[in-house]
C-alpha positions in Angstrom: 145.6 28.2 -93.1 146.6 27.9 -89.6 150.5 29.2 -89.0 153.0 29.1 -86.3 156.0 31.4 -85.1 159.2 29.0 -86.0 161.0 29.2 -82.9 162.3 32.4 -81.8 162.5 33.9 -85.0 159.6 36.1 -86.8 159.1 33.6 -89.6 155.3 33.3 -89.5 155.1 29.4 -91.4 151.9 27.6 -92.0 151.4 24.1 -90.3 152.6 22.8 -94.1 155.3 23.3 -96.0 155.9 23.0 -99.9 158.4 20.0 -100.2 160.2 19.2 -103.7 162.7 16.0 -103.3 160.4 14.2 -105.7 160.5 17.3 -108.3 163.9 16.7 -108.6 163.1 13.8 -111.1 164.8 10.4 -111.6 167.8 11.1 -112.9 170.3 11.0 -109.8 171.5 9.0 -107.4 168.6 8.8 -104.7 165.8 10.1 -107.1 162.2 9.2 -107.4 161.8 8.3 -111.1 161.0 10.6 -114.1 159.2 13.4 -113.5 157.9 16.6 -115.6 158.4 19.8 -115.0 155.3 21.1 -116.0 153.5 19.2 -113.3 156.4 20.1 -110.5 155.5 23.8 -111.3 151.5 23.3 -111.1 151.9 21.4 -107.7 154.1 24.3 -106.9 151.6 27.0 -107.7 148.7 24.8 -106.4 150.5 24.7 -102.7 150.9 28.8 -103.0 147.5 28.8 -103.9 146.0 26.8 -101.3 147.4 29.0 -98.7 150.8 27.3 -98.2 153.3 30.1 -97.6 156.8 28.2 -97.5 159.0 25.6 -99.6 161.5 23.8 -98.9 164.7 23.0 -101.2 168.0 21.3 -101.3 170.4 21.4 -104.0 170.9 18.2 -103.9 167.7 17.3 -105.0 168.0 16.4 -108.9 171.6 18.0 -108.7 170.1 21.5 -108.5 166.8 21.1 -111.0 164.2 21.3 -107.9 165.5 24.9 -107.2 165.6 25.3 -110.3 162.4 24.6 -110.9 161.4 26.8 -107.9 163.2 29.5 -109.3 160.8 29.3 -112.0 157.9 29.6 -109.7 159.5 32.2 -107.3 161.1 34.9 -109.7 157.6 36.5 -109.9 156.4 36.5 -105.9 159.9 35.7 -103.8 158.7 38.4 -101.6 155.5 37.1 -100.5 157.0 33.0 -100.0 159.5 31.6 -97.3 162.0 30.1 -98.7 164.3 27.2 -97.0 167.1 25.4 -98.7 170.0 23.6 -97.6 173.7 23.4 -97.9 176.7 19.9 -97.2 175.7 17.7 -100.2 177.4 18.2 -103.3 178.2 16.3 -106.6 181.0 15.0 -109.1 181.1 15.2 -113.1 179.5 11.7 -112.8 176.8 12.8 -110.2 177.5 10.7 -107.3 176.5 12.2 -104.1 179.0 13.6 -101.7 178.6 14.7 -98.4 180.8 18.0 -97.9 180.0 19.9 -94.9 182.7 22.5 -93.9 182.9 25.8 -93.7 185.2 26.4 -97.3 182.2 25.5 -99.4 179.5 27.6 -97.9 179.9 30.7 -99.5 179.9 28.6 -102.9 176.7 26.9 -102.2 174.6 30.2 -101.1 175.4 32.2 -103.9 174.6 29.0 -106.3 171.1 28.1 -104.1 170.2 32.3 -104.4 170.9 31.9 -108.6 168.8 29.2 -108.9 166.1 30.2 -106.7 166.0 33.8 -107.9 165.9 35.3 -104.5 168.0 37.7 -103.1 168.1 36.1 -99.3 167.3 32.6 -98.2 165.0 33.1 -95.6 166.1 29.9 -93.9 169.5 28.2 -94.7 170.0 24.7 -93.6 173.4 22.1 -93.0 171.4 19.5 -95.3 173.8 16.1 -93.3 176.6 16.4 -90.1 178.8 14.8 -92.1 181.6 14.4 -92.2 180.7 15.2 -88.0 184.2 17.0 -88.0 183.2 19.8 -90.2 179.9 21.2 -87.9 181.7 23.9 -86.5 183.3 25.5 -88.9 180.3 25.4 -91.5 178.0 26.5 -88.8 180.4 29.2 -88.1 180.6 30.2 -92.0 176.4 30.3 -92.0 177.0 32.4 -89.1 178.6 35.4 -90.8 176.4 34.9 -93.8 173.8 36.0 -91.9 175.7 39.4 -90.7 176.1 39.9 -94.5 173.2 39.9 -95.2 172.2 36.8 -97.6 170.5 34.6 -95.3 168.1 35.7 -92.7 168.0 32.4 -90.2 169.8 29.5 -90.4 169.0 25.7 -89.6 170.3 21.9 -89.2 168.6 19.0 -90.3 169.1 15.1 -89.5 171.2 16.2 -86.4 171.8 14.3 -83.2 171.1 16.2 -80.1 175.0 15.9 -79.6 175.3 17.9 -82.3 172.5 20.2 -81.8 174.4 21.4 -78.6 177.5 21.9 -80.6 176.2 23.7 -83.0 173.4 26.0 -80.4 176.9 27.2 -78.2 178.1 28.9 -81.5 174.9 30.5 -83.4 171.4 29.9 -82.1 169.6 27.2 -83.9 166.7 28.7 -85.6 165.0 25.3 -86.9 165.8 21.5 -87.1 164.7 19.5 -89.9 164.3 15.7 -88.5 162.3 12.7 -90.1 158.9 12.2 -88.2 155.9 9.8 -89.4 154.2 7.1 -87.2 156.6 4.7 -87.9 160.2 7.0 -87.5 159.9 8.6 -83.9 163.4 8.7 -83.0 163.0 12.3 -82.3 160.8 11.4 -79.3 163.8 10.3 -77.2 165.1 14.1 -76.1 165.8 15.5 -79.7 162.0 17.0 -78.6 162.4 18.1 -75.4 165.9 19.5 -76.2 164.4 21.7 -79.2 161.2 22.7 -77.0 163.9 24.1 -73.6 166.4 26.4 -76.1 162.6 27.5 -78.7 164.1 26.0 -81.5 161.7 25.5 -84.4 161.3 22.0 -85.8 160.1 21.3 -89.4 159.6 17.5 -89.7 159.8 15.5 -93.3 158.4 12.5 -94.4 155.5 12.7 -92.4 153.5 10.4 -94.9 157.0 8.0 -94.6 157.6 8.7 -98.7 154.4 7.6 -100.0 154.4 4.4 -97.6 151.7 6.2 -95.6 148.9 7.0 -97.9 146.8 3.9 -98.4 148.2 3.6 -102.1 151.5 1.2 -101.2 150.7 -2.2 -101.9 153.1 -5.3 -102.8 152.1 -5.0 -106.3 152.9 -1.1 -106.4 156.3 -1.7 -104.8 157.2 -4.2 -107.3 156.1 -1.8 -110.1 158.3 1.1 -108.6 161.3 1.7 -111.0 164.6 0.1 -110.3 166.2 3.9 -109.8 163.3 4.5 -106.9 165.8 4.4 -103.6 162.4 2.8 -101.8 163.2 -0.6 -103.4 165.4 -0.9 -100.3 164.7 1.1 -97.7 164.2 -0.8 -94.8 160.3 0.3 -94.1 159.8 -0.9 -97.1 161.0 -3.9 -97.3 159.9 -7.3 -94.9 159.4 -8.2 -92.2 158.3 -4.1 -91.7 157.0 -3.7 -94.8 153.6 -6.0 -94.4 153.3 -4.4 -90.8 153.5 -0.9 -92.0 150.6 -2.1 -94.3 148.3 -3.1 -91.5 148.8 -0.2 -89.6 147.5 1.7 -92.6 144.8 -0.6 -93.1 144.0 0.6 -89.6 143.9 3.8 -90.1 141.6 3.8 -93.0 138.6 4.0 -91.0 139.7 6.5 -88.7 140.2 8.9 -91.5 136.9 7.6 -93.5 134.8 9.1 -90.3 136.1 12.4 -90.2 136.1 12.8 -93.6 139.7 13.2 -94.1 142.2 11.2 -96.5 145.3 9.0 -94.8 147.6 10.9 -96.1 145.8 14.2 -94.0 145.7 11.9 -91.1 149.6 10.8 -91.2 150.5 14.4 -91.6 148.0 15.4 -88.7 149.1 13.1 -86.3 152.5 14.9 -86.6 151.2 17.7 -85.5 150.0 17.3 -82.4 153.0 17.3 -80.9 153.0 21.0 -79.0 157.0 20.9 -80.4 156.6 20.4 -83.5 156.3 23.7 -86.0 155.1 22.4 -89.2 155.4 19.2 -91.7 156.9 19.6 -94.9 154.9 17.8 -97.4 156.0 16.5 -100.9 153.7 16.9 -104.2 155.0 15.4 -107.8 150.6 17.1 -108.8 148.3 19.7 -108.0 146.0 16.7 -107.0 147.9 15.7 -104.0 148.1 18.9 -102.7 144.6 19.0 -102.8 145.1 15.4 -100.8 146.5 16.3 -98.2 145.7 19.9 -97.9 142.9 19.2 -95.0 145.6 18.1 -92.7 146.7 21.4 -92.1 143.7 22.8 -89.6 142.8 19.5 -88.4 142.7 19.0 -85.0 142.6 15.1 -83.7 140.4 14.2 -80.9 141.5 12.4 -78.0 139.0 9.3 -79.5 141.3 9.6 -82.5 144.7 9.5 -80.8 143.6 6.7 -78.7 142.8 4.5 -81.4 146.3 5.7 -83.2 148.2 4.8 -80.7 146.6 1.6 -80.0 147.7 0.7 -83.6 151.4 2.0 -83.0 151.2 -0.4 -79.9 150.4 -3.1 -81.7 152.8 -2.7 -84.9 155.7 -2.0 -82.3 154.6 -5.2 -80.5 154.6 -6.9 -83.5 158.0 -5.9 -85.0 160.0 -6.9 -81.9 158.7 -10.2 -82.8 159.6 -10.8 -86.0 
């Protein structure tokens, strides 16, 4: 599998990346439904197998079972995997959510992500959310001497605005960011990009397959058979008007993928790729069997015929949405 140097450090990361949000299960706040952790820890070893050499983590996901899980995975071959994980996003007694980015907590949070992992470094350490936006600095500054101790080896931002990619870049070098990208979430496009691409900062997108919405398996009848804990129920592309648009523009692509012998889910995941700025897509698995879905995506170059016809699609689903 085809790798890329992330940014200007020497992590080496193949065009995918192991991503576990859904192998944190269904039972907290923004989770996916049930989910077993027999098949999280095939889909895990599948990825390794397949030639996928990183994963990506948050504590957060499944209030700590996902690097859990990992841990599981990793205790036996930590040395030959990249691993990422992320920090800001803690929990009560009653496991609500809370964002809590500041520099107090971060010592807390790697020594808990480097239990449960069973590593002895984080290879990449990320602020998960800028928020509260106040406590940037002094978080980013806390990762910073982490690093000079010795427990992470690069550190990372994710979901930040390119205001606060310059705040945080004047006090410690940004190694990676970590935005969502798919054909229908571009935001990134306007300067996060170019901003990223002048200062060789890696970038890592997730979602590329917009959480499942992209993979020519959504239909109205699946979303209304999703559980009522699955935070999709209300996401915004996935409900109207977007919802029956984001539909068409898969029906679209359907053909596209048929002809080079490629699934849509390789296709979505692809597509993100071609961006010369963009490192590698992190891409989620709940089964070995989707990994071997969307495993294709990784070497595939799109033609210019391909492109032409994507964007004509985008055109027409942007066209369409401003109208509705």
């Amino acid at each position: 599998m085809k790798t890329r140097k992330l940014g200007w450090t020497d992590l080496e990361i193949t065009t995918m990346g192991m991503g576990t949000y859904a192998l944190g299960g269904g039972d907290w706040q923004y989770g996916w439904g049930a989910q077993d952790d027999n098949d999280s820890i095939a889909a895990i070893k599948q990825a390794f197998e397949l030639g996928i050499n990183w994963i990506d983590v948050a504590p957060a996901y499944g209030l700590g079972h996902a690097e859990i899980v990992t841990g599981q995975v990793l205790k036996d071959i930590s040395d030959e995997i990249i691993v990422a994980t992320k920090c800001g996003l803690s929990w009560d007694e009653n496991g609500t959510i809370n964002m809590a980015l500041g520099g107090d907590t971060i010592r807390q949070e790697v020594e808990g992500s480097l239990k449960r992992l069973n590593v002895d470094v984080i290879d990449l350490f990320q602020i998960h959310w800028p928020n509260p936006d106040e406590g940037i600095e002094s978080a980013w500054t806390a990762i910073g001497e982490m690093i000079k101790e010795g427990k992470i080896r690069y550190a990372g931002v994710s979901n930040f605005s390119l205001d606060q990619l310059k705040r945080a870049q004047a006090i410690h070098p940004i190694a990676s960011l970590q935005p969502p990208y798919s054909m229908v979430e571009r935001g990134i496009e306007n300067g996060i990009l170019d901003y990223c691409a002048e200062n060789n900062i890696g970038v890592i997108v997730y979602s590329p397959m917009e959480s499942g919405l992209l993979t020519g398996k959504f239909s109205a009848e699946h979303m209304a058979s999703l559980p009522d804990n699955d935070w999709r129920k209300t996401a915004s592309h996935f409900t109207e008007p977007e919802f029956s648009l984001n539909l068409e523009l898969v029906e679209g692509l359907r053909p596209i993928a048929k002809r080079n012998g490629k699934s849509i889910p390789e296709l979505a995941i692809a597509w993100t790729l071609t961006r010369s700025e963009i490192t590698a897509a992190i891409v989620g698995a709940r089964r070995p069997s989707q990994i071997k879905g969307t495993i294709g995506a990784a070497d595939w170059q799109l033609s210019s015929e391909d492109l032409k016809e994507i964007n004509a699609l985008l055109q027409h689903r942007e066209n369409a949405l401003a109208q509705a």
